[in-house]
Wavefront OBJ file of the C-alpha trace (Angstrom):
o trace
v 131.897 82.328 87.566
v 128.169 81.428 88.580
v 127.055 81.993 92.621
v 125.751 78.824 93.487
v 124.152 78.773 96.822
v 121.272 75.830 98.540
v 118.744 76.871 100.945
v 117.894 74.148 103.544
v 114.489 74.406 105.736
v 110.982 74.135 105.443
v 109.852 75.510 101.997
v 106.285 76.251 101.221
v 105.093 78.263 98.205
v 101.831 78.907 95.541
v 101.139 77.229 92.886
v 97.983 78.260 91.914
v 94.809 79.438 92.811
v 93.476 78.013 95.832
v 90.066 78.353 94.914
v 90.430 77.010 91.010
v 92.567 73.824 91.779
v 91.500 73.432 95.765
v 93.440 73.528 98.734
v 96.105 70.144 97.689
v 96.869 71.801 94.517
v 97.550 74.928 94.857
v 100.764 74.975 96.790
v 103.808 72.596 97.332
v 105.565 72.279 100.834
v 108.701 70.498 101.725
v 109.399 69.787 105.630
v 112.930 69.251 104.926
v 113.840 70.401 101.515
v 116.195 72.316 99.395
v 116.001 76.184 97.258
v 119.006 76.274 94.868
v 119.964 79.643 93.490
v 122.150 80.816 91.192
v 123.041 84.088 89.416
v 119.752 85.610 90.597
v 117.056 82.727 89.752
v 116.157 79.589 91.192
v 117.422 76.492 89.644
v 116.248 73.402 91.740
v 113.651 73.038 94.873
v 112.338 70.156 96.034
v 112.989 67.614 99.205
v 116.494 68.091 100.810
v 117.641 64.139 100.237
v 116.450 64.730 95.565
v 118.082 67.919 95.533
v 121.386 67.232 97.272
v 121.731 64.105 95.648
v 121.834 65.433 92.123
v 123.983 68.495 93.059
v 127.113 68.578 93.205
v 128.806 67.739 96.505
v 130.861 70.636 97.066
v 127.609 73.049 97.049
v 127.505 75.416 99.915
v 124.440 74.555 102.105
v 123.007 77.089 104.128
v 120.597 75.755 106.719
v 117.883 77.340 109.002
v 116.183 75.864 112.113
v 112.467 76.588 113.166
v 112.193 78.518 109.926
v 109.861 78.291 106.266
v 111.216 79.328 103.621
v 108.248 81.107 101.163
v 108.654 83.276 97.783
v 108.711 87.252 98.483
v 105.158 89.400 98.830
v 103.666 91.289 96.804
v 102.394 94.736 97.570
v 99.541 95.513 94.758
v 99.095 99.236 96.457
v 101.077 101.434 98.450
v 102.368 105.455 98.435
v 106.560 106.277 99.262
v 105.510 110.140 99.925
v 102.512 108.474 102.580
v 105.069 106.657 104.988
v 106.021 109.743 107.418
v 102.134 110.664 108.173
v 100.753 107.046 108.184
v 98.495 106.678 111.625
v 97.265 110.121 111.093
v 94.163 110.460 113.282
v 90.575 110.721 112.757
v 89.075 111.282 109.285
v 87.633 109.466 106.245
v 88.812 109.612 102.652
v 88.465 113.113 101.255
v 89.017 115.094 104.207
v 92.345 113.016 105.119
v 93.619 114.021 102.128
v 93.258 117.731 102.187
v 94.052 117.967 105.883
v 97.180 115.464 105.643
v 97.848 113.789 102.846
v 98.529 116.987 100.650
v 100.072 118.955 102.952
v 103.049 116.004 103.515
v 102.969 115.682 99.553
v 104.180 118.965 99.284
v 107.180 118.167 100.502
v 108.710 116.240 97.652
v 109.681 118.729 95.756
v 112.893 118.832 97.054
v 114.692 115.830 95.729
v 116.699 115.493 98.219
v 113.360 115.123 101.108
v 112.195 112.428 98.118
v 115.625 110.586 98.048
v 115.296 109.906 102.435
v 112.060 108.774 102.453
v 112.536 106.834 99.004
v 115.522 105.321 101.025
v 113.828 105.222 104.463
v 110.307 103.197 102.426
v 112.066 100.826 100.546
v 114.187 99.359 103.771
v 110.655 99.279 105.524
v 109.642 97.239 102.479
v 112.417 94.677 102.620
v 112.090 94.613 106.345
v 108.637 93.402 106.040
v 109.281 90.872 103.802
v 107.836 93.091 100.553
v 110.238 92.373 97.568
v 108.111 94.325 94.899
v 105.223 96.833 95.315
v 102.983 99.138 93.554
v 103.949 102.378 94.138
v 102.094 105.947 94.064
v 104.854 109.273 93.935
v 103.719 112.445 94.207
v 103.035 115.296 91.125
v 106.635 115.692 91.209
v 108.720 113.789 88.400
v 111.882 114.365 90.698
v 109.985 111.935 93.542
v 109.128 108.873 91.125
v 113.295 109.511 89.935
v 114.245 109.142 93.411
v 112.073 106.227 93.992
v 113.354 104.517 91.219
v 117.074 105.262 91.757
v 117.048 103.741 94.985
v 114.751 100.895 94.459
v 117.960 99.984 91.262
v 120.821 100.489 94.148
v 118.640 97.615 95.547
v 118.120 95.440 92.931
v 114.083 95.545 93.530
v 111.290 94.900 91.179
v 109.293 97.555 91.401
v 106.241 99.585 89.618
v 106.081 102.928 90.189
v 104.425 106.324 88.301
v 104.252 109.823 89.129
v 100.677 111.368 90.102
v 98.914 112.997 87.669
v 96.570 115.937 88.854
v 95.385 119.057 87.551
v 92.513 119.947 89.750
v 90.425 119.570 93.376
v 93.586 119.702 94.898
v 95.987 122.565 96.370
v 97.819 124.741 93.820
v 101.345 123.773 95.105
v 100.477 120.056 94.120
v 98.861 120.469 90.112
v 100.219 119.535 87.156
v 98.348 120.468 83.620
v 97.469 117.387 81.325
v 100.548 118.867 78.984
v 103.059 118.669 81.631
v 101.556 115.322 83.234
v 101.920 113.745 79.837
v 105.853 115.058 79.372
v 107.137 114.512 82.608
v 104.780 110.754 82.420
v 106.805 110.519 79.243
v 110.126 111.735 80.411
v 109.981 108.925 83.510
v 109.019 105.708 80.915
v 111.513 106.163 78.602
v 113.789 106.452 81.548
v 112.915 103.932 84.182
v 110.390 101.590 82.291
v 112.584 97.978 81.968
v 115.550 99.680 82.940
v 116.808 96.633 85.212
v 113.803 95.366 87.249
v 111.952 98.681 87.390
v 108.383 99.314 85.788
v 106.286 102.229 84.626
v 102.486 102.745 86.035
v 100.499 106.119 84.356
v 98.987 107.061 87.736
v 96.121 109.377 87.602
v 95.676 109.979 91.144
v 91.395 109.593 90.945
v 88.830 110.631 88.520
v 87.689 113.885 90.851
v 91.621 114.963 90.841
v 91.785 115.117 86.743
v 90.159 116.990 84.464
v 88.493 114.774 81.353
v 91.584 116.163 78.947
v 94.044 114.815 81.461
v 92.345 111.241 81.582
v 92.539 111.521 78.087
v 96.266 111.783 78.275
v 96.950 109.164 80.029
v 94.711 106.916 77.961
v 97.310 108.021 75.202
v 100.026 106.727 77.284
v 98.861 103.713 77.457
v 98.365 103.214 74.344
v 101.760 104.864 72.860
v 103.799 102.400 75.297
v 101.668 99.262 75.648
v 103.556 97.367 78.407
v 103.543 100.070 81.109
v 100.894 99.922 83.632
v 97.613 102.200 84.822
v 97.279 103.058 88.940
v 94.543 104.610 90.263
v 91.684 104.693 92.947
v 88.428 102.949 92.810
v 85.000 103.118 94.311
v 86.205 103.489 97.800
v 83.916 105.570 99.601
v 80.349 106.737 98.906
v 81.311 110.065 99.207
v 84.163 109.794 96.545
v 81.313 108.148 94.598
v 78.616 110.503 94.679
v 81.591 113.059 93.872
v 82.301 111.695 90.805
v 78.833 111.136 89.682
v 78.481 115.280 89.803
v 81.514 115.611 88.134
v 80.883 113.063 85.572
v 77.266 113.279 85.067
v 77.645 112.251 81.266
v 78.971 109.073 82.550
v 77.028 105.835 83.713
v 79.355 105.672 87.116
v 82.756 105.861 88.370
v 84.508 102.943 86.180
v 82.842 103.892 83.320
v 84.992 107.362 83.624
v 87.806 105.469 83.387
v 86.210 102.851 80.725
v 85.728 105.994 78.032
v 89.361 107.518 78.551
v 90.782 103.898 77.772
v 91.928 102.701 81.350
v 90.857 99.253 81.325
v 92.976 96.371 80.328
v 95.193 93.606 81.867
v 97.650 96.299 83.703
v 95.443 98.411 85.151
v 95.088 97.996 88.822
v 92.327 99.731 90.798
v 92.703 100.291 94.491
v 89.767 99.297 96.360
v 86.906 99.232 94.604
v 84.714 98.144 97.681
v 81.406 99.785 96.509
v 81.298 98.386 93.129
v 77.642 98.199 90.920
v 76.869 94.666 89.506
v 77.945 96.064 86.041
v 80.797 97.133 87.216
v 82.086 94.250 88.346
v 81.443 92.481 85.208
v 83.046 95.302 83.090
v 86.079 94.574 85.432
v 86.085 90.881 84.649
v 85.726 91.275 80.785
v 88.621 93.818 80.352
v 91.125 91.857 82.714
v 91.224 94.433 85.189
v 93.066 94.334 88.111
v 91.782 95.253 91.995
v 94.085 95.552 95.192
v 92.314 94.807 98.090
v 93.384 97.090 100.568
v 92.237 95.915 104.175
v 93.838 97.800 106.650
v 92.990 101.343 105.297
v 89.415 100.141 104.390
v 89.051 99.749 107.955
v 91.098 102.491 109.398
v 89.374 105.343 106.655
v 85.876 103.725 107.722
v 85.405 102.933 103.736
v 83.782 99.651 103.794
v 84.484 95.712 103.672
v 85.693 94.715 99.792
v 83.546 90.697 99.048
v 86.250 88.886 98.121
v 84.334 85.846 96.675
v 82.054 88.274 94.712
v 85.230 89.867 92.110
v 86.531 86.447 91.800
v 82.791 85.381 90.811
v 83.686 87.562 88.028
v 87.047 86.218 87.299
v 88.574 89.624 88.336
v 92.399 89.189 89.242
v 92.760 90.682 92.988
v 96.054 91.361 94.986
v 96.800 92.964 98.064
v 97.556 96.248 98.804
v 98.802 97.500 101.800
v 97.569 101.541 100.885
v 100.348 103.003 103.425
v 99.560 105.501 104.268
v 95.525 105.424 104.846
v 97.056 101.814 105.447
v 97.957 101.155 109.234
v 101.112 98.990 108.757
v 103.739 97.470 105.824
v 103.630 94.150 106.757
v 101.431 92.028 104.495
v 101.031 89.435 107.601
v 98.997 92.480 109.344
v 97.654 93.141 106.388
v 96.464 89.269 105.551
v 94.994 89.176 109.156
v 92.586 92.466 108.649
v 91.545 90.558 104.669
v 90.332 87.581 107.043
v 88.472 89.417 109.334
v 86.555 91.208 106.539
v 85.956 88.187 105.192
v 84.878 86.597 108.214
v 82.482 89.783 108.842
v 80.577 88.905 105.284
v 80.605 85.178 106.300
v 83.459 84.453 103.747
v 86.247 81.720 105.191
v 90.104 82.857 103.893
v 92.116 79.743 104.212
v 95.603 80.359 105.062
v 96.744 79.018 101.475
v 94.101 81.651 100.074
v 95.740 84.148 101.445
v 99.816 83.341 100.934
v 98.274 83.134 97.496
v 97.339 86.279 97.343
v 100.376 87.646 99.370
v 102.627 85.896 96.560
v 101.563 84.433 93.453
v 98.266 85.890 93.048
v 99.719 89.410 93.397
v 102.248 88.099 90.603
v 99.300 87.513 88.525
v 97.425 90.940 89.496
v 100.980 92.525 87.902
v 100.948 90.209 85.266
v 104.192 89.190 86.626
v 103.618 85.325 87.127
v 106.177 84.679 84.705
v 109.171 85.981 86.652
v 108.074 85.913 90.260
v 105.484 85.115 92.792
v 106.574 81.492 93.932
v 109.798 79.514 93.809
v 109.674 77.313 90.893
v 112.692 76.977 88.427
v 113.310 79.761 86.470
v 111.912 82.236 88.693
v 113.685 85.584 90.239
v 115.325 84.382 93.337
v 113.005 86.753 95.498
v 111.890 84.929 98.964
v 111.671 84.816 102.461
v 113.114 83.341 105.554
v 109.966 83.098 107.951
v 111.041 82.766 111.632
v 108.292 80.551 113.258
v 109.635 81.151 116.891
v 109.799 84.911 116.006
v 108.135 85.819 119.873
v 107.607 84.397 122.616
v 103.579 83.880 122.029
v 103.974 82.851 118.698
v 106.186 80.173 119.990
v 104.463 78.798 122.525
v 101.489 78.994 119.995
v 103.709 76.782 117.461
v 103.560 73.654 119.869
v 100.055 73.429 119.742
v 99.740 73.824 115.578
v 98.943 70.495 114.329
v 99.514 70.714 110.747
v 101.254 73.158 107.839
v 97.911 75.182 107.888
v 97.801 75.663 111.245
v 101.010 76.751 111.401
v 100.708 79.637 108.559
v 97.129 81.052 109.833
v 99.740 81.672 113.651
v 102.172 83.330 111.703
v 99.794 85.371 109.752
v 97.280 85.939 112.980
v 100.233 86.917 115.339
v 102.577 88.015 112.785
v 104.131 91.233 112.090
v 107.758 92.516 110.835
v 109.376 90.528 113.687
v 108.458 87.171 111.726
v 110.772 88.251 108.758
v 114.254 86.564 109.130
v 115.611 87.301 106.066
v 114.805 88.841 103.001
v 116.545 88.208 99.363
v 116.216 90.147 96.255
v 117.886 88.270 93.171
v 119.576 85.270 95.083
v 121.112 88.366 97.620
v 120.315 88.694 100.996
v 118.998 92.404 101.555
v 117.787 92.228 104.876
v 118.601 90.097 107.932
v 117.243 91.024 111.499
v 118.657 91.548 114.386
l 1 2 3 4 5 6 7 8 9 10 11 12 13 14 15 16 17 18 19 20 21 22 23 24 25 26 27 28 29 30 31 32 33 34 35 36 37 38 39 40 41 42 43 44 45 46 47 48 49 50 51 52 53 54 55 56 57 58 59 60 61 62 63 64 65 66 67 68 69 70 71 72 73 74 75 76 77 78 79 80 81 82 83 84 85 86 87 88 89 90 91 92 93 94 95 96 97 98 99 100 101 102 103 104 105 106 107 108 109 110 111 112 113 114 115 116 117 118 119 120 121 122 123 124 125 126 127 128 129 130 131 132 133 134 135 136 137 138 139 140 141 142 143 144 145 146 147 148 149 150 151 152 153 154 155 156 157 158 159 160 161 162 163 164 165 166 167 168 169 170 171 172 173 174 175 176 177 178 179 180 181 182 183 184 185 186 187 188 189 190 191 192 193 194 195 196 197 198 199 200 201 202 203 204 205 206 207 208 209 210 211 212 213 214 215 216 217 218 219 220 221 222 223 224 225 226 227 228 229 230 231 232 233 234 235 236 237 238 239 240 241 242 243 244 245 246 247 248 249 250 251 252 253 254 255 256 257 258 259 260 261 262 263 264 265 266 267 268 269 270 271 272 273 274 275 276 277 278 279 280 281 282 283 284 285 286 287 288 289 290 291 292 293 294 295 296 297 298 299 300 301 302 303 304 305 306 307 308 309 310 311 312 313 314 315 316 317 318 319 320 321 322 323 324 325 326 327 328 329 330 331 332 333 334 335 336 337 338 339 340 341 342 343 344 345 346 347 348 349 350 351 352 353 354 355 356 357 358 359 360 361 362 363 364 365 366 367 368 369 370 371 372 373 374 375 376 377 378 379 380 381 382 383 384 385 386 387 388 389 390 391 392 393 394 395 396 397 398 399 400 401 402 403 404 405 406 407 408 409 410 411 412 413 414 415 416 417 418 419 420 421 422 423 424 425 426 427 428 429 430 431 432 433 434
C-alpha cells in the first residue's frame, strides 16, 4: 500500500540558475503551501488551499510553525576518514597533510575504526541538513565498503571512491596503480547503482600518483562510463609549483589530468582557486565540474576561488564543504564564508545564488538534476525542515526581515546545525533535533 504523507509550511526551493533566468525565476516559494510525498518521491507542491483541494480528504497533514521547508544540500567535497582531526591547528596544504592528515588516515585499516567514523560522519551529515555528498575514503578498499554500507542502512545518495596513491606519501598509506585499479574495480562493480550509492575514481592529486597510475584511472573511466572522477585542483601555489616539477612535460596542473583522460561531465575538481585563463576555458569546454570549498580555502590560507569568473566560462560549480581542511559540516557556515569571499573580490552572492548552489546547482555539478536538488514532482523526497526561530538571536533577527530574501541571507548569516529541524531521506524522516 503507498505512504502518502503532506507537508504543510513555508516551502521555498531552486529552480534554476539565479544568474541565467534572474532572481524571479529561479526559485518558487509558497508562504503557506503543501509537499506531498509518497513512496520516496514527491508527487504534488504548490499553495496549501490547490494542493489540499485536489487530494484526497483523508490525507495525513503534517504541519510546522515558524519553519521553511527547502530540498536537501548538496555537499560537492568532503573526506569520512578527515572528521576526527578537523580544526587541526596551524599549517597550509602540504604540510597538514603529512603532519595530520596521513597520520589519522592510517587508521582505517581496521574496518571496524572505518565502520564508527563511517557511522559517526554520516549522522553529522544528516544532522546538518546534508542528504548526499561527495566523499573521499582513504587507500583502503575496506574504508569506501564501510562508507557505503552505512550510507545503504540509511537510505542516502551518496558518491564515494577509494584514494588512489602510489607515491609522496607514507609507506603505510600506498597503493600500486595494479592494486588501485583492482580494488577501484572490486568497489564499482559492488557499490556503483547499488540502491542510491555512486562510484567516484579518486586519485587523491597529481603529486600523490605516479603518470601509470593516472593512466589507470583514465581506464576506469572509460571501462565504466557513468562512474565519476574526484580529485584536487590548483589549490595552493605550492601544490602548483609541485606539480609543475613533477610534470614538466606538461603545460600545467589540469593539463596532467587533461592527457590521462580526467575531464568530462563527472569529474569534479576541488578548489581550483589558482586557475590560468586556459585553464578555465579547458574546464568549460569539457563540462568539468569545480567544488568551491570556502571554509578550508580560508582556514589552509589557500586563496579566495572568483566565483563569477568559472561561471564566465560556463563551468558547473557546487559546494564543498572539504571537512576536514574544512572548519564545519554545515553548508549554512559554509554558504556564509562563499559570501564573504565574494564580497572580498567585490562579487555580491544573493541569498537565492547561494541556496542554488547549496541545492540544485550542486545537483547539476553531480549531474544529478534529474533525481534531486529541488522539490518538483518526480523528484527523490530528500528535504529539509528549516527552523527560523532556531536561537534566540536569530529570532529576534526574524522580526526585523522584511521579505523571503531577507529572511534566508539570517538563516544562512547566523545559521549553523541548530537551524536543521528535520531532515528526510526518501519521504523518511532521518533526523529530528532535540
Amino acid at each position: 500500500m503507498t505512504q502518502v504523507t503532506a507537508y504543510r509550511a513555508a516551502i521555498l526551493h531552486s529552480l534554476a540558475d539565479p544568474a541565467r533566468v534572474g532572481l524571479d525565476a529561479s526559485h518558487a516559494y509558497y508562504e503557506d503551501g503543501v509537499l506531498v510525498v509518497a513512496d520516496g518521491h514527491i508527487c504534488d507542491i504548490g499553495p496549501a488551499d490547490q494542493v489540499l483541494a485536489r487530494q484526497p480528504t483523508n490525507l495525513e497533514v503534517i504541519r510546522f510553525e515558524n519553519k521553511l521547508i527547502t530540498a536537501g544540500f548538496i555537499d560537492t567535497h568532503i573526506h569520512f576518514p578527515q572528521t576526527e582531526m578537523i580544526a587541526s591547528y596551524g599549517e597550509q596544504l602540504l604540510d597538514w597533510l603529512n603532519n595530520y592528515t596521513f597520520p589519522e588516515e592510517r587508521k582505517f585499516a581496521d574496518p571496524a575504526h572505518a565502520r564508527r567514523v563511517a557511522s559517526f560522519f554520516l549522522d553529522e551529515l544528516l544532522r546538518n541538513g546534508t542528504t548526499t555528498a561527495m566523499v573521499f575514503g582513504t587507500v583502503h578498499k575496506a574504508s569506501v565498503d564501510a562508507f557505503f554500507s552505512e550510507s545503504e542502512k540509511r537510505n542516502t545518495r551518496m558518491i564515494a571512491g577509494k584514494v588512489m596513491m602510489d607515491r609522496h606519501a607514507p609507506d603505510y598509506l600506498l597503493d600500486t596503480p595494479e592494486s588501485a585499479y583492482a580494488d577501484s574495480k572490486a568497489l564499482i562493480e559492488r557499490w556503483h547503482h547499488k540502491g542510491r550509492q555512486l562510484y567516484a575514481v579518486t586519485p587523491r592529486f597529481a603529486p600523490t600518483s605516479t603518470a601509470d597510475q593516472l593512466a589507470v584511472a583514465g581506464r576506469l573511466l572509460q571501462e565504466y562510463p557513468d562512474v565519476y572522477l574526484q580529485t584536487h585542483l590548483s589549490e595552493n601555489k605550492q601544490e602548483i609549483a609541485w606539480v609543475k616539477e613533477l610534470f614538466p612535460e606538461r603545460k600545467g596542473y589540469l593539463d596532467v589530468y587533461d592527457h590521462f583522460g580526467l575531464l568530462g561531465e563527472r569529474s569534479v575538481f576541488a578548489h581550483a582557486v589558482h586557475l590560468e585563463q586556459e585553464e578555465c576555458e579547458r574546464m568549460g569546454e569539457t563540462d568539468s565540474v569545480i567544488s568551491f570549498c570556502p571554509t578550508s580555502n580560508l582556514f589552509l590560507g589557500s586563496g579566495l576561488f572568483d566565483l563569477p569568473r568559472m561561471e564566465a566560462h560556463q563551468v558547473r560549480v557546487g559546494l564543498g564543504t572539504d571537512v576536514g581542511g574544512g572548519t564545519s559540516f554545515s553548508m549554512l557556515q559554509t554558504i556564509a564564508e562563499a559570501y564573504k569571499i565574494q564580497q572580498l573580490q567585490q562579487h555580491k552572492l544573493h541569498p537565492l545564488k547561494a541556496l542554488y548552489l547549496a541545492t540544485l546547482g550542486g545537483a547539476k555539478a553531480l549531474s544529478l538534476d534529474d533525481r534531486i536538488g529541488n522539490l518538483t514532482v518526480g523528484k527523490e523526497a530528500d528535504f529539509l525542515v528549516l527552523d527560523l526561530h532556531a536561537t534566540p538571536l536569530i529570532q529576534a533577527r526574524m522580526k526585523n526581515a522584511h521579505n523571503l530574501f531577507e529572511q534566508l541571507f539570517v538563516l544562512m548569516m547566523l545559521g549553523d546545525d541548530r537551524v536543521i529541524a528535520e531532515t528526510y531521506i526518501y519521504g523518511d524522516c532521518c533526523y529530528r533535533r532535540h
